[in-house]
C-alpha positions, 0 to 999 in steps of 0.5 A: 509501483515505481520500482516495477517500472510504472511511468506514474501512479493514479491513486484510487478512491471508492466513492465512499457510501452516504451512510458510512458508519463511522467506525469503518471510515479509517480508510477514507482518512488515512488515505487523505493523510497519505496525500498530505504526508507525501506532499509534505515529504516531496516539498522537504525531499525526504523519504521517499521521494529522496535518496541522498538529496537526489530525488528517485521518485517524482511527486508530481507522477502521482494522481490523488483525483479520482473517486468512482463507484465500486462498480465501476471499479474493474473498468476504472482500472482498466481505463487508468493502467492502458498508459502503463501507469499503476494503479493503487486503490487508496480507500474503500469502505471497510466491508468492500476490501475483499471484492477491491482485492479481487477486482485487483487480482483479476486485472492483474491476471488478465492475460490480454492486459499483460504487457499493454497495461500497468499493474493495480494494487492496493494501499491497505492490508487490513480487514477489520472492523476498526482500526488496529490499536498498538502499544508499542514496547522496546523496538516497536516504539522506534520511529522506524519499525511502522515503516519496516512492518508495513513493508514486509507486510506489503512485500507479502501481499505483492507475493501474494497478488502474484500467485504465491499459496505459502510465504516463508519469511526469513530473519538473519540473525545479527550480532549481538551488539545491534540491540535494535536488529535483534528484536526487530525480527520476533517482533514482526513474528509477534505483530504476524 
């Protein structure tokens, strides 16, 4: 979001459901692990709100206080982007991932909101019914390729959110002498 221009992000949370069951409430935690993670990497100037020891990104432009009804969420979005600052749905329940990308894709293609209005988004890929379990072997046990995987697949979905129907993605081969490069391409194919 910051590096499209926003002035600042509002992170979103869906009111999560009274009788939430409790294998689809990873959302509601991970995102509740995100605000401590970036606070903790602002306060030690980390990645990546820190660049070299220069902050790029300002932790205190982020929002983490709203939570509303899902219901509510077309004008709740509309609402928090007529500043220009992004929006970014943290946390639904699990079974409410594919009407909040939809509510998101819609906002994001309104014509009249174009130019005037920040841009939504989500923090979340999936659409399971339980989180994901990976075993890690070579390059995946690296403390780095969660972040690459997550960015890549992220980059895919804003290609998508824009109106892309296919995706090519594209692996430069390295020299045989970067151990690490050379695996980390088949093992993104492998995790896709």
């Amino acid at each position: 979001a910051f590096d499209e221009g926003a002035p600042g992000v509002k992170m979103l949370i869906v009111k999560r459901p009274t009788q939430l069951d409790l294998g689809r409430a990873y959302l509601f935690k991970a995102a509740g692990s995100l605000q401590v993670d970036m606070s903790e990497a602002f306060k030690s100037q980390e990645h990546p709100f820190y660049d070299d020891g220069e902050m790029v990104w300002d932790f205190t432009t982020i929002n983490f206080s709203s939570v509303f009804a899902l219901k509510e969420l077309s004008e709740e979005i509309r609402n928090k982007t007529a500043d220009g600052c992004a929006v970014i749905i943290a946390a639904c329940d699990v079974k409410d991932v594919g009407e909040v990308k939809t509510v998101v894709r819609e906002h994001n293609h309104a014509k009249e909101l174009q130019g005037s209005h920040g841009r939504a988004k989500f923090a979340f890929m999936p659409l399971f019914d339980e989180p994901p379990k990976r075993g890690g072997k070579g390059v995946k046990q690296c403390w780095w390729y969660s972040f690459y995987r997550f960015s890549v697949m992220a980059k895919m979905q804003i290609a998508v959110d824009r109106g892309a129907t296919r995706l090519k993605l594209l692996g430069m081969q390295p020299d045989d002498g970067n151990a690490m490069t050379v695996q980390e391409y088949p093992a993104l194919e492998e995790d896709l």
